[in-house]
N, C-alpha and C positions, 0 to 999 in steps of 0.2 A: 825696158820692163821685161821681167822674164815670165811675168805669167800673164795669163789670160785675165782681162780686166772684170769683176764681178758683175751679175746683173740684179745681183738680191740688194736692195735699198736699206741703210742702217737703223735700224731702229734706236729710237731715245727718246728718256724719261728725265723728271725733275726727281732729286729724292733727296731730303735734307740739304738743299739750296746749290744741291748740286746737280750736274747736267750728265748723265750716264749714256752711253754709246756702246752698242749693243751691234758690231758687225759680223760680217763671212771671215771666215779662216780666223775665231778666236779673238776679234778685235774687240777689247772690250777697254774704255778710257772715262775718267771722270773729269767733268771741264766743270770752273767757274762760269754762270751764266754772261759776265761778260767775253768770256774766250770761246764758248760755243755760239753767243753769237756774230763775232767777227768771223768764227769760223763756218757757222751759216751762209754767212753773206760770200767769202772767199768760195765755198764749193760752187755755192749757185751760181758764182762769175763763170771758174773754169767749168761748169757744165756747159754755159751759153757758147763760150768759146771752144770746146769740144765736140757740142754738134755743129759748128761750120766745119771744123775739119773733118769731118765723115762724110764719105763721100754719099749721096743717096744712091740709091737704085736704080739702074735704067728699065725703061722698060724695052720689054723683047715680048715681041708678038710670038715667040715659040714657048714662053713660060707662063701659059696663063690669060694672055690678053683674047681680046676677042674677036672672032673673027669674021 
């Protein structure tokens, strides 16, 4: 991936029985309600599986912790 991954969440609407997606950088698509939401369910998978691979924070008593 060459860009930096967005932190704005997409917005979406039902509008004449269709599913509009409304994202960052211009992303704008119309889904049949059953294709958005299989495609619901697919994001929220690779989300679950995207926060294991992140590593958390450690903590460091010089950034904040208390002393």
């Amino acid at each position: 991936m060459s860009r930096a991954p967005h932190d704005t969440p997409t917005q979406a609407c039902a509008e004449d029985g269709e599913v509009m997606l409304d994202g960052p950088d211009g992303l704008a698509v119309s889904l049949t309600p059953n294709a958005a939401a299989a495609s619901a369910v697919a994001i929220a998978e690779a989300a679950v599986v995207a926060r294991r691979q992140t590593p958390r924070p450690r903590f460091d008593e010089h950034d904040g912790g208390h002393d």
